[in-house]
MARKE-856822 format. One line per 8 residues: number of its first residue (from 0); for each residue x, y, z of N, C-alpha, C. Coordinates in steps of 0.02 Angstrom, whole numbers. Each point is the difference from the previous one (the first is absolute). Layout:
<atoms>
NUM	X,Y,Z,X,Y,Z,X,Y,Z | ...
</atoms>
This chain:
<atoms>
0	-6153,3811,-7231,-12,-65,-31,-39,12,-64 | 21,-31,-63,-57,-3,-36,-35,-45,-6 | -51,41,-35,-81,-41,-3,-7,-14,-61 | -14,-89,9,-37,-34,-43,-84,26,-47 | 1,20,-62,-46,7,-27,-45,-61,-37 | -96,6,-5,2,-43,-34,17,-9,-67 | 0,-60,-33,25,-23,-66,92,-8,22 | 25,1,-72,80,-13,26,9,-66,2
8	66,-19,45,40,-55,3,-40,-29,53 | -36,38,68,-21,-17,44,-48,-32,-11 | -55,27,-51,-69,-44,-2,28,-60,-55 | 33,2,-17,33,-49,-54,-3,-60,39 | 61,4,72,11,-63,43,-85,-23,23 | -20,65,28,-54,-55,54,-47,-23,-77 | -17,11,-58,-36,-52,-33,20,-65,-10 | 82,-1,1,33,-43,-41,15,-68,76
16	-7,29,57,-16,-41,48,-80,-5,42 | -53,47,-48,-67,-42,18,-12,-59,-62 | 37,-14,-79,-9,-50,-22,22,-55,35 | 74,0,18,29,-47,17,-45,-37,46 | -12,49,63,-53,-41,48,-57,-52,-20 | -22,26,-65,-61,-20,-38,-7,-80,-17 | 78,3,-41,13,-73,-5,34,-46,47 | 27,39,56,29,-41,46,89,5,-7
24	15,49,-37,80,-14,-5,16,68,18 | 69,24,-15,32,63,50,30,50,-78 | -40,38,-22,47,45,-48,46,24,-8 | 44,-8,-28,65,37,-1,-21,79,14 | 37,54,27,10,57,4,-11,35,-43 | -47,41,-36,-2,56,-67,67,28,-19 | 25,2,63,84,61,1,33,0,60 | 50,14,-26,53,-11,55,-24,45,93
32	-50,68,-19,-36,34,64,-33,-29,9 | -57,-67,-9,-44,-23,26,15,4,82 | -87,-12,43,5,-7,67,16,-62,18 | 49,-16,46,23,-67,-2,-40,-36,75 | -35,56,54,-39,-24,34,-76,-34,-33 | -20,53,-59,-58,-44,-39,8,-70,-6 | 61,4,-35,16,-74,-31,9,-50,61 | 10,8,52,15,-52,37,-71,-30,29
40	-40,50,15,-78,-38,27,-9,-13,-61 | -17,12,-56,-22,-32,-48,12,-72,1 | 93,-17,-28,2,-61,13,-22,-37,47 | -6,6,70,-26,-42,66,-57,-11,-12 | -61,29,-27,-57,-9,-8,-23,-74,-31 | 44,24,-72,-22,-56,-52,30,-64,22 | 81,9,43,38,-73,19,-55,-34,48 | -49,23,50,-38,-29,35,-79,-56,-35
48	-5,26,-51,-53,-20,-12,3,-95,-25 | -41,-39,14,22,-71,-1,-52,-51,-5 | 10,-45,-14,-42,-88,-13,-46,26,57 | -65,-4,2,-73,-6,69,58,-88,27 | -42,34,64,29,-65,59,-71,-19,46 | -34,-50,16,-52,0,35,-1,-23,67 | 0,48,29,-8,-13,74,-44,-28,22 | -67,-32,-32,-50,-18,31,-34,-32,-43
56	-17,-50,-7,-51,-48,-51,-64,2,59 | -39,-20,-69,-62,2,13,3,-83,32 | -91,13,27,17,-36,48,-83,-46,-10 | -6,-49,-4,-66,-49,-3,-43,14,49 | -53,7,-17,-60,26,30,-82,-53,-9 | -17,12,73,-55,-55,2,-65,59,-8 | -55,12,-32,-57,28,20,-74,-24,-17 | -61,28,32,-59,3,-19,-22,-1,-31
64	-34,-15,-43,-18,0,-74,-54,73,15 | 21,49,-64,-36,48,-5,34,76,62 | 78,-48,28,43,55,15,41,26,-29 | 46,48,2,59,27,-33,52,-37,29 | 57,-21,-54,61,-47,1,66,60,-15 | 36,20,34,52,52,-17,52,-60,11 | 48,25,-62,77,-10,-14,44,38,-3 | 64,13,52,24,54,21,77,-21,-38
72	20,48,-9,81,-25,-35,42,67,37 | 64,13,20,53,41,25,45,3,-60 | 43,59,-38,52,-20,-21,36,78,-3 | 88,-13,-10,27,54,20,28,30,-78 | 8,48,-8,23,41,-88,-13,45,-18 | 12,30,-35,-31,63,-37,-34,-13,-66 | -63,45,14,-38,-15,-63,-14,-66,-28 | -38,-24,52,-27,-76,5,-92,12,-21
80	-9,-28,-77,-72,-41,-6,-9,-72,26 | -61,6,-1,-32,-82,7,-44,-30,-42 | 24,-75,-5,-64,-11,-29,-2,-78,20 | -80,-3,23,-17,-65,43,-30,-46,-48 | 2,-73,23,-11,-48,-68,-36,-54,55 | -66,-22,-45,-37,-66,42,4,-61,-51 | -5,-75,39,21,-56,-17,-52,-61,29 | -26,-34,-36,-46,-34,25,21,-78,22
88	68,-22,-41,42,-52,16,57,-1,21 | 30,63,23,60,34,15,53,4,-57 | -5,-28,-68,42,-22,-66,-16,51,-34 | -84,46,2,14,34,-82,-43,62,13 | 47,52,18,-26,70,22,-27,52,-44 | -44,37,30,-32,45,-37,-15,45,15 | 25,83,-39,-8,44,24,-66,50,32 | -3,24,46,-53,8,41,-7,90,-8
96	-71,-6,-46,6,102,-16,-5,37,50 | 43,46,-14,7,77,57,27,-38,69 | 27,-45,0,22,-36,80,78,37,-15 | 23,55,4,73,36,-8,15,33,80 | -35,-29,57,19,22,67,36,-41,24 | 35,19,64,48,-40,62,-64,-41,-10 | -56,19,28,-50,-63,38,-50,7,-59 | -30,-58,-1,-48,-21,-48,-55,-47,58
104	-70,10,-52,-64,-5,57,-49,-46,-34 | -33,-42,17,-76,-49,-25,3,-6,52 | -97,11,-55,-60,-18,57,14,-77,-6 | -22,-51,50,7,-75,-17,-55,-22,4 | -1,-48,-55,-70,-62,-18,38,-79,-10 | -53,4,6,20,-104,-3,63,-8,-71 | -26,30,-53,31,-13,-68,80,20,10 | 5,42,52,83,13,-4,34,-46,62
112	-30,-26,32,31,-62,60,54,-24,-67 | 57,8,55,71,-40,-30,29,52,-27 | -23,54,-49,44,44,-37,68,27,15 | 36,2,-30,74,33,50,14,64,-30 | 32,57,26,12,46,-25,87,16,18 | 13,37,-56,71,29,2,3,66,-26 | 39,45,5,44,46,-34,54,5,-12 | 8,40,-75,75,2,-40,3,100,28
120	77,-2,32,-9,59,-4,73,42,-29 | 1,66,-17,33,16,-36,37,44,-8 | 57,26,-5,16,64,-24,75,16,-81 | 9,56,11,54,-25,-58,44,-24,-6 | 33,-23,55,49,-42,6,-2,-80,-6 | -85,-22,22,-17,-76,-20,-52,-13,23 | -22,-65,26,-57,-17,23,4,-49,35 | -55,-27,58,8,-54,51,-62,-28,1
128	-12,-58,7,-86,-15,0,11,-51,68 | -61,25,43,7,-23,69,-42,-84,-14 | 2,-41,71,-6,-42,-6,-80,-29,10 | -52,-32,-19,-58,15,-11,-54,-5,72 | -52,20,7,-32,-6,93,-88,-32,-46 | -1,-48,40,-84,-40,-9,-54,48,32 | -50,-33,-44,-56,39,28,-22,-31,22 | -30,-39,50,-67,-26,26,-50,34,29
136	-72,-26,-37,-49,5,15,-34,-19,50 | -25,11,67,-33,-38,56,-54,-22,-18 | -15,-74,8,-82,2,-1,3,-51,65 | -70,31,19,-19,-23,95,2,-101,-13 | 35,1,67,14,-97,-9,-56,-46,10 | -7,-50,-45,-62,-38,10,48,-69,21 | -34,-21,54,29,-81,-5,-36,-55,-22 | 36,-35,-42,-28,-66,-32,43,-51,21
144	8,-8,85,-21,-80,28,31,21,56 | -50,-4,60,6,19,70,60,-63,24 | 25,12,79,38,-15,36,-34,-62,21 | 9,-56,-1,-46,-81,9,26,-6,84 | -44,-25,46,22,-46,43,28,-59,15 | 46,-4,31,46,-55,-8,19,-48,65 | 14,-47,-13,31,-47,52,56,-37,6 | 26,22,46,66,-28,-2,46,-27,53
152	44,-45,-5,16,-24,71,54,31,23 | 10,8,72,29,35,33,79,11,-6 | 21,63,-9,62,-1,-38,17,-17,-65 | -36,2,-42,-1,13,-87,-16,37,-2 | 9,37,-56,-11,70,-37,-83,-6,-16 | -17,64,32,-84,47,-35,1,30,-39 | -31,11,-53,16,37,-77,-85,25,15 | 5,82,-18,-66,18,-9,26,53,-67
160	-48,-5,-58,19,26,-76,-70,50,-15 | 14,36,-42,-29,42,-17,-15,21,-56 | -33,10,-51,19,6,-72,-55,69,-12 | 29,47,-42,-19,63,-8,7,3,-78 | -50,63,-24,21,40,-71,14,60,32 | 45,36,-47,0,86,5,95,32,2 | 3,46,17,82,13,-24,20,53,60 | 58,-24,1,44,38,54,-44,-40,90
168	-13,-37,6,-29,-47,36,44,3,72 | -13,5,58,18,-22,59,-47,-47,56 | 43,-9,32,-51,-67,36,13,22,84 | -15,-6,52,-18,-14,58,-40,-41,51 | 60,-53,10,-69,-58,38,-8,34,76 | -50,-42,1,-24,16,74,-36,-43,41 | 30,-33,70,-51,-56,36,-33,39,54 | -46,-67,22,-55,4,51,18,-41,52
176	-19,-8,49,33,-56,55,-106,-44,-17 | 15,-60,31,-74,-32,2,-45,21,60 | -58,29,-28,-62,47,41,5,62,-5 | 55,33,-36,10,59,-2,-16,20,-58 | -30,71,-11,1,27,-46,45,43,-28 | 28,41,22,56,42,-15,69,-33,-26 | 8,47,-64,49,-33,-45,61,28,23 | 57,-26,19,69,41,1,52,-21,-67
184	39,79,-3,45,-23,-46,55,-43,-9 | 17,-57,-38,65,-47,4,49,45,-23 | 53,-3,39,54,40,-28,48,-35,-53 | 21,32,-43,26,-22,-65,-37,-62,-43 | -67,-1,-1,-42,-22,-26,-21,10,-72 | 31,25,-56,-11,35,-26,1,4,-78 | -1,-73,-13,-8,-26,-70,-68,-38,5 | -9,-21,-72,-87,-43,-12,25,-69,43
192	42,-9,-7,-3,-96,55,60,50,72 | -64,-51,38,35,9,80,12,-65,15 | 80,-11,41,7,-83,10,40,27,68 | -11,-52,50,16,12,63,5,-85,20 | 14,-15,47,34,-65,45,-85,-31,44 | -36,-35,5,-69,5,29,20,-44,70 | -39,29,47,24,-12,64,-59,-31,14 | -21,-43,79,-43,5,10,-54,30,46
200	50,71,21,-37,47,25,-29,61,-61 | 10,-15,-63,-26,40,-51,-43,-24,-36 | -48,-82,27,-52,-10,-19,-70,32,5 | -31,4,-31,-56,42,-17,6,67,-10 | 51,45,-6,14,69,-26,-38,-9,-87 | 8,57,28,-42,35,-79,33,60,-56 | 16,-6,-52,39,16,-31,-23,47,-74 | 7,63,0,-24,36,-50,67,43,-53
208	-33,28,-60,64,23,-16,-21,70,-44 | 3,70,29,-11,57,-27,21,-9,-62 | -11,47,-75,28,6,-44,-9,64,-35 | 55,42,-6,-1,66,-5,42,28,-71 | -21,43,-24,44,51,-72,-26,58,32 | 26,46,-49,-27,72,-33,-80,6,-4 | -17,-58,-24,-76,20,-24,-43,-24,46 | 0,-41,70,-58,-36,33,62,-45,41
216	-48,-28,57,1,-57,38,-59,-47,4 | 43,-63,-8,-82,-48,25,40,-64,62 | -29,-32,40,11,-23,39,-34,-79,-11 | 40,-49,15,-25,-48,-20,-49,-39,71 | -20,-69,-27,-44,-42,53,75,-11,61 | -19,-40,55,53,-8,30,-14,-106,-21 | 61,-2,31,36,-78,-7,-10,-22,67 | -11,-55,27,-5,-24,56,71,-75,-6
224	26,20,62,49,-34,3,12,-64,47 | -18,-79,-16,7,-63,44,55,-25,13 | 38,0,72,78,-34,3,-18,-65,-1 | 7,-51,-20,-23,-69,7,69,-30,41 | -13,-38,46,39,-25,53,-11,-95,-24 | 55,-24,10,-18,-75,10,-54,-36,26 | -28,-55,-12,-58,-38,31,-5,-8,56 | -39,-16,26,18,-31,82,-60,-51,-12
232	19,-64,26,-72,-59,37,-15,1,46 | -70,22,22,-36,-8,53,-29,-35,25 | -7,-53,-43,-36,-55,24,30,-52,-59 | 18,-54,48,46,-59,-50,-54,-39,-14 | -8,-36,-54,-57,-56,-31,26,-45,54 | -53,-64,12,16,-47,42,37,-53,3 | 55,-14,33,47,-25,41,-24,-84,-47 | -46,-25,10,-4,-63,2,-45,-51,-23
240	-35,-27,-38,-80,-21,31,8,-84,-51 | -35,-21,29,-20,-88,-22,-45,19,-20 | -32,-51,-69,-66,7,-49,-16,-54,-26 | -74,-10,1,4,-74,-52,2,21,-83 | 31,-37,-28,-14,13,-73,-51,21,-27 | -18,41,-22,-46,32,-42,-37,89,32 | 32,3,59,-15,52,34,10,63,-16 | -23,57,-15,-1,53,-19,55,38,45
248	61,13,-4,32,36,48,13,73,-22 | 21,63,44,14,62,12,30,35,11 | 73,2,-34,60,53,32,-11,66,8 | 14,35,53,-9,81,-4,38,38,43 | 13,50,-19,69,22,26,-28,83,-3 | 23,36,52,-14,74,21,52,40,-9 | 35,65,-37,29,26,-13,-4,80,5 | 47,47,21,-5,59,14,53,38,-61
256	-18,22,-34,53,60,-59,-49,29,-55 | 20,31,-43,-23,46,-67,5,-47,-32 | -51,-15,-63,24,-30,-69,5,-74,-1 | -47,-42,41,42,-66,38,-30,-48,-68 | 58,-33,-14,-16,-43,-42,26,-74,18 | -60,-64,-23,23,-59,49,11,-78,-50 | 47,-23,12,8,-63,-34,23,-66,45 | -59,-57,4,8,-39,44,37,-73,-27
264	57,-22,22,75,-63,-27,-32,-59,63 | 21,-34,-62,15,-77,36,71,-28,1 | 27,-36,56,49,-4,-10,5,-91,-35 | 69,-14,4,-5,-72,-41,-8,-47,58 | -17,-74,-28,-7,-40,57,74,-9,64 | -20,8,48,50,15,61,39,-55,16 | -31,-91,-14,36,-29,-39,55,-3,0 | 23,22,-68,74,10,-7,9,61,15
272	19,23,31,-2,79,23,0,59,-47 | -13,-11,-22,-21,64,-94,-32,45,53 | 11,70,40,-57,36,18,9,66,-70 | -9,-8,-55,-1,55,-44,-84,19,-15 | -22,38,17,-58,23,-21,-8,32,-64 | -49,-26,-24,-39,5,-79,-53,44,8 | -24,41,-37,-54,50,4,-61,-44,-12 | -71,25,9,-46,-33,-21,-35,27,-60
280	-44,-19,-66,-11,61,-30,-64,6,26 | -26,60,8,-36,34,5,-14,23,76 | 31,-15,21,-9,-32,90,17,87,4 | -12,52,9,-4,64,-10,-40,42,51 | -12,-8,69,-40,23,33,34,17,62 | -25,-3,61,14,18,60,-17,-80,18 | -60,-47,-27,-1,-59,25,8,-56,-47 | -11,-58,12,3,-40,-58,-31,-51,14
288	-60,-30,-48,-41,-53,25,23,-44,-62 | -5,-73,18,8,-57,-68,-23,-64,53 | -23,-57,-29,-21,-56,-8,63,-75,34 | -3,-5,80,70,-11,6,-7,-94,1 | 32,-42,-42,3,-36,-18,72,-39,21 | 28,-74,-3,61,-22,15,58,18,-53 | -36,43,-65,33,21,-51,33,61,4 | -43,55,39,11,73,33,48,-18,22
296	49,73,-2,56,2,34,-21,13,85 | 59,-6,40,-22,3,74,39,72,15 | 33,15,-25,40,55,40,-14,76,-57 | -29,34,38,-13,74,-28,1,31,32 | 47,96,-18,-8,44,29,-17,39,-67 | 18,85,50,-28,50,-69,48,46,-1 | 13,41,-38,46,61,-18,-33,55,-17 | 11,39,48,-35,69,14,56,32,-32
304	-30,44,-47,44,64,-30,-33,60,-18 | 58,40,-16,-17,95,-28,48,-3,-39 | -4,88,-10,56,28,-22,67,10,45 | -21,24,50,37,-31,68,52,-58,-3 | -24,-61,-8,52,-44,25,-69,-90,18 | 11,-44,11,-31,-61,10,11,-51,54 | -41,-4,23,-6,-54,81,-24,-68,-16 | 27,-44,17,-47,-62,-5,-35,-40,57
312	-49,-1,27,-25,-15,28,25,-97,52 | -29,-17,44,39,-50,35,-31,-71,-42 | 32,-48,13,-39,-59,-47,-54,-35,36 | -68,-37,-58,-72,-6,38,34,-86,-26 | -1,-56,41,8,-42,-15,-102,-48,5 | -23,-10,-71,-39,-10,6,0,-76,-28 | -34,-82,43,8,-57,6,-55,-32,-14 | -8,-45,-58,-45,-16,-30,-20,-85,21
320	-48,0,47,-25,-99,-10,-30,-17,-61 | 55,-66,-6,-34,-28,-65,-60,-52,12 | 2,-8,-48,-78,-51,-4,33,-56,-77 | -67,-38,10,10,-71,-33,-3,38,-60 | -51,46,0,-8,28,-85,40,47,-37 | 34,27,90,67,55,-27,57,-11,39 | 33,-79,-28,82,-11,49,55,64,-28 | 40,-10,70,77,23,-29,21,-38,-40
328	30,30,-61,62,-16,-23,56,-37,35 | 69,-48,-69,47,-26,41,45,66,47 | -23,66,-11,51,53,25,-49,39,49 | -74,-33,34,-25,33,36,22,-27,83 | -29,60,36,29,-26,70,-88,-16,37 | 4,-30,35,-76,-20,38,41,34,81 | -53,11,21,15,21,70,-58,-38,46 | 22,-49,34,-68,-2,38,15,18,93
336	-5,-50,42,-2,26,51,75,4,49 | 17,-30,-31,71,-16,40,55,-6,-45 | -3,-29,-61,57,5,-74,-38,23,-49 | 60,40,-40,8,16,-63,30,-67,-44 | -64,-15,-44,36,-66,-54,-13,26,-72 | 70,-33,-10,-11,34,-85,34,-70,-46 | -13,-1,-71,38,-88,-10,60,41,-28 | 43,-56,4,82,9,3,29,1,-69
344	-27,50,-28,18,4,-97,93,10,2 | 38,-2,72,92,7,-21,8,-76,10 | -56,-62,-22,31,-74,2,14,4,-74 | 46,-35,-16,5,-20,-62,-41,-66,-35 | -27,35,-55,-32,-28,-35,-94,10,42 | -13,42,30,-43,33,-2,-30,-33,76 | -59,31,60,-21,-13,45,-61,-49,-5 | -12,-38,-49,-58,-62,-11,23,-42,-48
352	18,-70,20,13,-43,-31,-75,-54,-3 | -7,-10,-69,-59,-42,-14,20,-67,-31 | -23,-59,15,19,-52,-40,-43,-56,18 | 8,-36,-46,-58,-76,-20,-59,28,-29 | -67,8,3,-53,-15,-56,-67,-5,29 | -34,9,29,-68,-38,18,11,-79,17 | 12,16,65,31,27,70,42,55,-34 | 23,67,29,57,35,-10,24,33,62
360	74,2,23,15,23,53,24,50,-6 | -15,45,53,22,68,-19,40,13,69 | 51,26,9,45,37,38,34,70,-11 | -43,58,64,38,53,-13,24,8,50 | 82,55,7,14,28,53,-19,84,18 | -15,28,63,-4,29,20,45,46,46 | 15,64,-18,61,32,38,-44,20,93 | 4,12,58,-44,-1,44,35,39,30
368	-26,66,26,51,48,47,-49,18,53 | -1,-22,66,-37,15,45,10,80,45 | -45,24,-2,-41,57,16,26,21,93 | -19,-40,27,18,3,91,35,-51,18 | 16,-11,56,42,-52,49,-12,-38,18 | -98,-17,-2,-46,-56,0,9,-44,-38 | -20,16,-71,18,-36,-70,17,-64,25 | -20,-36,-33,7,-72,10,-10,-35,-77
376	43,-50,-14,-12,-31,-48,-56,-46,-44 | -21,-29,55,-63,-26,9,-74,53,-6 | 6,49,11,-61,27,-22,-22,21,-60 | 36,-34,-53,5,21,-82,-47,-89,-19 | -51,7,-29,-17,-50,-32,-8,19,-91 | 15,-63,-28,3,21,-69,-36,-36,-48 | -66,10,-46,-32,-37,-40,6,31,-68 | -29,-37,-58,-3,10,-73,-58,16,-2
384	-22,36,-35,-93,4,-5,4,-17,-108 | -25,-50,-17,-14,-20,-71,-42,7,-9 | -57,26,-47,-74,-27,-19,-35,18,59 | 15,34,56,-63,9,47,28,-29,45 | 41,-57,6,27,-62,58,51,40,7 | 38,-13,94,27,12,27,33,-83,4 | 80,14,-7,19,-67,14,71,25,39 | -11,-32,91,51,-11,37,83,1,-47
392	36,40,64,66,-36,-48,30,-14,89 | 60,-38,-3,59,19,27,61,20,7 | 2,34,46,52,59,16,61,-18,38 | 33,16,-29,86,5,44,22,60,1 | 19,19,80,51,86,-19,71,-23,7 | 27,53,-36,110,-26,7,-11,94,23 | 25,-7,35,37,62,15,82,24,-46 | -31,51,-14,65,43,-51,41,29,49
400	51,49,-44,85,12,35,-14,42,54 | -64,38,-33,-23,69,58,-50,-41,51 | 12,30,69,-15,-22,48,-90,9,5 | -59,-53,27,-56,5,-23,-25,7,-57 | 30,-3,-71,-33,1,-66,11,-87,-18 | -64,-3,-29,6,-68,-22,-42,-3,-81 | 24,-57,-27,-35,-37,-46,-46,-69,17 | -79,30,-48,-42,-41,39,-2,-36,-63
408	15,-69,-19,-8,-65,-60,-76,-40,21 | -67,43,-48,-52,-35,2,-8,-49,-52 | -4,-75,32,-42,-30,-64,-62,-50,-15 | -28,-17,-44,-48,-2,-8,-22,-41,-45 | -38,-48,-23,-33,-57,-80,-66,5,12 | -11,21,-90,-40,41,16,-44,-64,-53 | -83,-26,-18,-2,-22,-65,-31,13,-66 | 33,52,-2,-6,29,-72,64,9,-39
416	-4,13,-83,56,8,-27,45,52,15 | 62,-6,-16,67,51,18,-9,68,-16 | -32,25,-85,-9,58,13,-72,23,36 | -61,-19,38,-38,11,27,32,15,72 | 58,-76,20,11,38,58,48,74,10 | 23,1,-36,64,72,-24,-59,46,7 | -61,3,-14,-35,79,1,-31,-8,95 | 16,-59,18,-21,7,77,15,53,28
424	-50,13,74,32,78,32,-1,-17,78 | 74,-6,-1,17,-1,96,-29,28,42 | -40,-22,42,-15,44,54,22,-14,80 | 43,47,19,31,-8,70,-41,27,56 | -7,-32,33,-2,16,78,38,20,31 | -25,60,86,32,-14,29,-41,8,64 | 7,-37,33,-40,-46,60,5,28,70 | 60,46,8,15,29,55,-36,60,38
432	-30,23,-22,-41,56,29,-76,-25,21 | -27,47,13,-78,-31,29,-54,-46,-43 | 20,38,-81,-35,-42,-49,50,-11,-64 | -4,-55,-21,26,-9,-48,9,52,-67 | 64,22,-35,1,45,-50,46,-31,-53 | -39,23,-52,9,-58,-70,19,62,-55 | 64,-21,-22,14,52,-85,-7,-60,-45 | 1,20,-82,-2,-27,-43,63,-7,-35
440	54,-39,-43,61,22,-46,-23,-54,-48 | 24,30,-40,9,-54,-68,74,-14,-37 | 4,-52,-30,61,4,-36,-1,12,-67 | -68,25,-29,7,51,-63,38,58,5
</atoms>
């Protein structure tokens, strides 16, 4: 075999294919003897080389202030630089000296919280710039406004909130049962507001909420939690009571719930059957005292409420005797011992007819609904009282369509003028019981 010497045709080829390599392309052959195994690795070499591809972006990172923050990048090529770039609004980057590694490193302080970092990386074929990773800074969590105690009625939503400073923030609530001290963890608890369904076996629990980063934990006050249930009455105000005019009377009513708030209604005169109850103002208590007069309404209860829901208590029918100085009205009812009399304001053209002058005669009718089975007609006597004088009248009853109701037609001459007798004030009897019992009406 012969042997290749150096210089010649031989050292000719291998220079003429270490340029080629140089720039990346394949040299033609010096001469027709070139080695044709040279030439073939040559070419394969340079056909491989290509665009960087990144297998791995960097990746956002939470730390300590006054720790090290590493940014790691992967990419695949030959003859790959780097060069890493920081951004304080993510819009307008800037190159970062001697940062030409896969991974790039800061210490972290408050001043770089937010910063993002990237790298452009490179070789001769082109370049790729990965996609950018945040920095956050930890600083230990302070809270500015604890978890409040709350009340709420049973089966509505409990909201317990939390409000924190600091970054990269996690939360963990945690209850107490009532008397207990030991906190357990709520599972999936785990944002600043906890909201759950409130029962009323989860009244009085106690409610806290860890708060954790990188840099510290702090733990907040706990929340105390009230299921409020509907009212209940325990004691109904009273059933009933007769009063003389001017008497100081006392509704009061006993109630069991959270939060009880009270408003005591009158209803309208029963009368015409109106039972719609009207609030009172101020009437705002558990009891209610006022000044009960033939003007006072007679029928009051109260309305017990929460957040819960509202009860109204049973009705206090309270019955006022009038007097000469305080008659019923044409729309009051008198009750005495055996009838209810009231004057008959559905006659037409009104229940007191007055006429002539000094002499003047006066005639009213009276509607009369007796009370028991005794009742008798005759035990109703009926006078005018004018000026101080009492003046007799006489009485006729007609019995109406309904069985035992009657109209009682008192009348009477009286001698004084017509409008003197018009301010007269009826006073009825009734004679049937052990002592005589007397109401007042007027036809003002």
């Amino acid at each position: 075999m012969r042997q290749l010497v150096t210089g010649g045709r031989r050292a000719a080829a291998v220079l003429a294919f270490s340029a080629a390599v140089a720039v990346g392309v394949t040299a033609p052959a010096a001469t027709a003897s070139a080695s044709p195994a040279v030439a073939s690795s040559t070419t394969l070499a340079a056909s491989t080389t290509a665009k960087p591809h990144l297998t791995s972006q960097p990746a956002s990172v939470v730390v300590v202030s006054g720790h090290r923050a590493t940014f790691k990048v992967k990419a695949s090529g030959l003859g790959l630089t780097y060069r890493w770039y920081v951004s304080t609004d993510g819009k307008t980057w800037k190159k970062i000296a001697k940062a030409t590694h896969a991974a790039h490193s800061v210490t972290a302080k408050a001043s770089l919280n937010g910063h993002r970092y990237r790298v452009v990386v490179k070789n001769s074929r082109g370049s790729v710039t990965s996609k950018s990773a945040r920095l956050t800074v930890a600083v230990k969590p302070r809270i500015t406004a604890q978890p409040r105690s709350t009340s709420v009625a049973t089966g509505n939503p409990a909201t317990f909130v939390v409000r924190a400073t600091g970054n990269a923030l996690h939360y963990q609530w945690y209850v107490a049962a009532p008397g207990k001290t030991t906190y357990t963890k709520v599972a999936s608890a785990t944002k600043s507001t906890y909201r759950f369904t409130a029962t009323a076996a989860k009244s009085g629990y106690r409610y806290r909420v860890l708060v954790t980063n990188k840099a510290g934990h702090l733990t907040s006050t706990a929340a105390r939690l009230t299921v409020v249930t509907k009212p209940k009455i325990t004691k109904q105000p009273i059933e009933g009571q007769q009063v003389a005019t001017g008497t100081r009377v006392t509704l009061s009513v006993k109630a069991s719930g959270i939060g009880l708030h009270y408003q005591w209604q009158y209803a309208d005169d029963s009368l015409d059957g109106d039972f719609e109850y009207h609030s009172i103002k101020g009437a705002t208590r558990s009891s209610y005292t006022f000044t009960a007069t033939t003007k006072t309404h007679e029928d009051y209860r109260v309305v017990v409420s929460n957040i819960a829901g509202r009860v109204g208590s049973d009705d206090s029918i309270v019955v006022v005797d009038s007097s000469l100085q305080d008659p019923y009205g044409p729309d009051g009812l008198a009750l005495l011992t055996r009838w209810a009399v009231a004057l008959d304001t559905d006659l037409k053209g009104g229940p007191t007819v007055v006429t002539g002058d000094n002499p003047t005669k006066v005639t009213s009718t009276f509607f009369g609904l007796p009370m028991d089975l005794h009742a008798k007609t005759g035990d109703l006597t009926f006078s005018l009282v004018v000026g101080g004088t009492s003046y007799p009248a006489t009485v006729t009853a007609e019995p109406l369509a309904t069985a035992g109701v009657y109209d009682f037609v008192a009348t009477t001459t009286v001698p004084v003028p017509a409008a003197t007798a018009r301010a007269g004030v009826w006073k009825v009897t009734d004679t049937s019981g052990s002592a005589p019992v007397s109401q007042y009406l007027t036809q003002r």
